[in-house]
C-alpha positions in Angstrom: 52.0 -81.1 43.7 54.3 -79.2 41.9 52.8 -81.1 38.6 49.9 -80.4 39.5 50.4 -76.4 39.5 51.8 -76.7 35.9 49.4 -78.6 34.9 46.8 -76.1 36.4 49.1 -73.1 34.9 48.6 -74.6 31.4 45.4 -75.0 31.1 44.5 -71.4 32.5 46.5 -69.9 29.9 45.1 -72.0 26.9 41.7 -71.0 28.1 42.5 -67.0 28.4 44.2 -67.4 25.3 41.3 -68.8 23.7 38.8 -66.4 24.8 41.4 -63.2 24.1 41.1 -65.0 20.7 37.4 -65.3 20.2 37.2 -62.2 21.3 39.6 -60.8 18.5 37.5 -62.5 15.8 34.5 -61.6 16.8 33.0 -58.6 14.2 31.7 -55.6 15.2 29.8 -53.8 13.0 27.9 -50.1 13.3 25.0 -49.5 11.3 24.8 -45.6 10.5 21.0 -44.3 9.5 21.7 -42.3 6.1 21.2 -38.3 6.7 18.2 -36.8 5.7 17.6 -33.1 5.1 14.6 -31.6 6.6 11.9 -30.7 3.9 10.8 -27.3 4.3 7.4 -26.9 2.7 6.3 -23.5 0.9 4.7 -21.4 2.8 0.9 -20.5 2.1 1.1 -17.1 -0.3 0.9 -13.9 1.3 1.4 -15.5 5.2 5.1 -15.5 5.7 7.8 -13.5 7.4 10.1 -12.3 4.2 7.4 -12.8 1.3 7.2 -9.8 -0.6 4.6 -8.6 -3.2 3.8 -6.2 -5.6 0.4 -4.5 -7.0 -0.8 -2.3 -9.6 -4.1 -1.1 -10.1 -6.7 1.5 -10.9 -9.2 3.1 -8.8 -12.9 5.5 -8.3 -13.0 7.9 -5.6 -15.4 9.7 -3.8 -15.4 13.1 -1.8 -17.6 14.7 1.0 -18.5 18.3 0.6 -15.2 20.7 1.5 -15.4 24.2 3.0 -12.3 25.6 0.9 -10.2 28.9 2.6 -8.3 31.2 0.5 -5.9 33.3 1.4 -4.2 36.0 -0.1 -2.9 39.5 -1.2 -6.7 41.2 -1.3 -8.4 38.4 -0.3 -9.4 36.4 2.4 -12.6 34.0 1.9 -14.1 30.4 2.7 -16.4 28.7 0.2 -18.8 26.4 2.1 -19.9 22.4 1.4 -18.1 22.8 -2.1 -19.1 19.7 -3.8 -16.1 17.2 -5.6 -16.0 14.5 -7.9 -13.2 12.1 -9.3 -12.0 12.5 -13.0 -11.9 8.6 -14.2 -9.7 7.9 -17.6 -12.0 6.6 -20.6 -11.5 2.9 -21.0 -8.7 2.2 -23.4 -4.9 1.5 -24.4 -4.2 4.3 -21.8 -4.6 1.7 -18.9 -2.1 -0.5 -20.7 0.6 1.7 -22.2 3.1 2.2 -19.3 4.1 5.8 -20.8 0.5 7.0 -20.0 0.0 5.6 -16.8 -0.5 8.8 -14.7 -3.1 10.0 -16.6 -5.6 7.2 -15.2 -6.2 7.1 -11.6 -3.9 4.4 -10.0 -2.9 2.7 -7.2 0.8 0.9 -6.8 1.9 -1.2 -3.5 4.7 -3.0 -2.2 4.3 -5.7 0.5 6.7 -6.9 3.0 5.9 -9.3 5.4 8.0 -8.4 8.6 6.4 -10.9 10.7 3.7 -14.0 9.7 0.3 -12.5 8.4 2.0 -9.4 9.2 3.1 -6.9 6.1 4.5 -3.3 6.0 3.1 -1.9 2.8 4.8 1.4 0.9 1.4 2.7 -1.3 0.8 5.7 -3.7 -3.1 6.1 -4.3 -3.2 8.7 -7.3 -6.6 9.8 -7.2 -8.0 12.9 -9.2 -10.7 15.4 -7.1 -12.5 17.8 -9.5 -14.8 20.8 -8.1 -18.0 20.4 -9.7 -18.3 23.4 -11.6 -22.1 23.7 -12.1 -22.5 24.9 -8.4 -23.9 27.8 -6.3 -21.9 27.7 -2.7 -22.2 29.8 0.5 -19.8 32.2 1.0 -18.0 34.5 4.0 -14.9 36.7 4.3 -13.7 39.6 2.0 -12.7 40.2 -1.7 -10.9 44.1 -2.3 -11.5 43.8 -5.8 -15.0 44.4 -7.0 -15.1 42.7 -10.1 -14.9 39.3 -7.9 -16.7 41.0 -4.9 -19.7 41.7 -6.9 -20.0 38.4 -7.9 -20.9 37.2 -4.5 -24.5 37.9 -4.0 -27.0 37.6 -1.0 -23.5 35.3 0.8 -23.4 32.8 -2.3 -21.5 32.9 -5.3 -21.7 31.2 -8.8 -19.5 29.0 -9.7 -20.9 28.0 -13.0 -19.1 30.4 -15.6 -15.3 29.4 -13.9 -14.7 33.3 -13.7 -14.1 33.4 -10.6 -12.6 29.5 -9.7 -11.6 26.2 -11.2 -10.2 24.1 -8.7 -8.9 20.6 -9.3 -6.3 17.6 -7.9 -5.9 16.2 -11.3 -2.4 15.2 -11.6 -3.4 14.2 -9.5 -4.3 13.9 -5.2 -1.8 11.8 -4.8 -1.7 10.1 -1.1 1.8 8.6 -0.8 1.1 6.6 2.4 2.3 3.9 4.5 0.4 1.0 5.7 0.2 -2.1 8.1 -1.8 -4.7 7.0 -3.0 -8.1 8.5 -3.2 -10.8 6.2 -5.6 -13.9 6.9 -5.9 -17.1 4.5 -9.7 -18.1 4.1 -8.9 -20.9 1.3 -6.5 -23.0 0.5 -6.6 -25.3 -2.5 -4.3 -26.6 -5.0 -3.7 -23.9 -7.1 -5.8 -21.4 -6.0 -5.5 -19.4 -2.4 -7.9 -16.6 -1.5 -6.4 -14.1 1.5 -8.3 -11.3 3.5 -6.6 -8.4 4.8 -7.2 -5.6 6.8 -5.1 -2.5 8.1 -4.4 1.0 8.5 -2.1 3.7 6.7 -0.8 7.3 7.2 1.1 9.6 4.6 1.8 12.4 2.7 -0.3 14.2 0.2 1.7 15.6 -2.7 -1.3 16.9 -4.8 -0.6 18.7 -8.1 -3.5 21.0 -8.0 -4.7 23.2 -11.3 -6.3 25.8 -9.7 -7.7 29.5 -11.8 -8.6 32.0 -9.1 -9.8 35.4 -9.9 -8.3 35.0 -13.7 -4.6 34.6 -12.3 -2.6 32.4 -14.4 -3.3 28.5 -13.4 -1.2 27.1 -10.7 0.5 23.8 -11.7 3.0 22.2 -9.9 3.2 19.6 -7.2 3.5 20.6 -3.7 3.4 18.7 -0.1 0.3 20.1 1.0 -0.7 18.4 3.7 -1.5 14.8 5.3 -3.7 11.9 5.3 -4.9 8.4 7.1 -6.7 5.6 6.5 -8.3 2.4 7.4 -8.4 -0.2 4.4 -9.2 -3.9 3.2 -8.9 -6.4 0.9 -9.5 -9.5 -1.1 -6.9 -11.2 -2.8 -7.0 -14.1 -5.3 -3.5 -16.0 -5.5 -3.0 -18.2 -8.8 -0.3 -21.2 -8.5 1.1 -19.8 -5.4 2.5 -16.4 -6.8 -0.1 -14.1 -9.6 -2.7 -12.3 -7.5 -5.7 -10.5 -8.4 -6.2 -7.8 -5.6 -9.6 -6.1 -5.2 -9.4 -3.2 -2.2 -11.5 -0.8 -0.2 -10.5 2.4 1.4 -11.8 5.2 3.6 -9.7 8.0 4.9 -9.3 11.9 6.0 -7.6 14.3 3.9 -6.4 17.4 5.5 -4.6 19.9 3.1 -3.7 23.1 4.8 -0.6 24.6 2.2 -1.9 24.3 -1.5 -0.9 26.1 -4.3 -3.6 28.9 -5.6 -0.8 30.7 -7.6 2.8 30.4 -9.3 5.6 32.1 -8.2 5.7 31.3 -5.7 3.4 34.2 -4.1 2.2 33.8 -0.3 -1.5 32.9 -1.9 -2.5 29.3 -0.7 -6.2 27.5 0.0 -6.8 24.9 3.1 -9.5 22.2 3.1 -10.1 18.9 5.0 -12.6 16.3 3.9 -13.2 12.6 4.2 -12.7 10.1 0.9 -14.0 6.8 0.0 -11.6 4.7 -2.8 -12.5 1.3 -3.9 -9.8 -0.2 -6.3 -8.7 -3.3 -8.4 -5.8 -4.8 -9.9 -3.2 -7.6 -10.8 -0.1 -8.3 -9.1 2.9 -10.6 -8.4 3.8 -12.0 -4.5 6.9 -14.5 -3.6 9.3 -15.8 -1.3 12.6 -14.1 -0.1 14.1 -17.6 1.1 14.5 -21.0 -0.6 11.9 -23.7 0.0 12.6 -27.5 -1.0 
């Protein structure tokens, strides 16, 4: 018996043995799939948070008749449905050569995109309003000196001969506004992406008006003279994902009640409100803030 358990003993122990030993050989290996960075495509031009972009253009305006109020030391008058007209630059070097670029009328933005299809956009829409000088308007208040109240006949005066006015925003009506603009894209091909947008502004206007009343030396300097809004949209053109050819359409309310009618700075001032129509075009530059594989 006592063999027997030896025996028994023995051959248990060869067999753990053995299979402790397999075990030991036996290979164990972990296959690891290689890491692979998420690809982050570029985003569609003028559509995402953080894209930025930047315009510059040239416009034509348009005005709606303007009941002008002057105010001043022997005067108080309004001229009624004054007629206006914008002042565009003759075609030429001047709308290439940066160191004449305020003399044409012109239009800069710059775009940031504070959520998708969503931009904040800084704007300065230098536009030029002219008085049309060839024009007989209705007229109401008082003039103490006669040489400019007798020219006032039957409740109209003459405008025609610039004795008794000249009244511009030449240098210009400048609307320094901002917008928020919702940007949509309509097509989308290789090089080649064409995005609507649509929004509204609200801003400043820092005219510097040339105004000649009642043969007092011209008044000439710019001056924060009021406020403006607007409602706006656009077409733009994107070439290989960042040049952009924007084309734009504006209409808005002016409302100046502080301008300038002479230097000095003498109490004198005029006030007028009116409505504006601006349709612009021009070239400009759009790209990403972060890094796209």
């Amino acid at each position: 018996m006592k063999k027997l358990l030896v025996a028994g003993l023995m051959v248990s122990g060869f067999a753990f043995g053995q299979v402790k030993k397999d075990t030991l050989d036996k290979e164990y290996k972990l296959e690891v799939a290689p890491y692979k960075a998420e690809k982050k495509e570029k985003p569609l031009p003028l559509s995402k948070k953080g894209q930025v972009f930047v315009f510059y253009g040239w416009n034509r305006g348009a005005f709606s008749n303007s009941d002008i109020h002057f105010t001043g030391n022997g005067y108080d008058f309004q001229l009624n449905n004054v007629q206006a007209r914008d002042k565009p630059t003759k075609f030429g070097i001047v709308y290439i050569d940066p160191s004449w670029f305020t003399v044409t009328q012109y239009n800069f933005r710059l775009g940031y995109f504070i959520k998708d299809n969503l931009a904040i956009v800084l704007g300065i829409d230098h536009m030029k309003y002219v008085m049309k000088q060839d024009q007989t308007v209705d007229f109401s208040g008082t003039i103490s000196d006669p040489k400019y109240a007798g020219m006032v006949q039957n409740g109209q005066v003459n405008l025609a001969d610039s004795q008794f006015l000249t009244f511009e925003h030449t240098d210009g009506l400048n609307y320094e506004n901002l917008g928020i603009e919702k940007y949509k894209n309509l097509i989308h091909k290789k090089n080649i992406d064409l995005v609507w947008s649509y929004g509204a502004g609200i801003g400043v206007m820092f005219p510097k008006s040339n105004i000649k009343l009642f043969g007092n030396e011209r008044s000439d300097r710019f001056h924060v003279a009021g406020m403006g809004t607007d409602l706006r949209t656009s077409l733009n053109m994107v070439f290989w994902k960042n040049w952009m050819i924007r084309a734009e359409a504006k209409a808005g309310y002016i409302n100046m009640w502080d301008i300038k009618t002479t230097l000095n700075n003498k109490p004198d001032k005029a006030r007028q409100d009116f409505v504006f129509g601006q349709v612009l075009a021009g070239v400009g530059y759009t790209f990403n803030t972060k890094k796209y594989n």
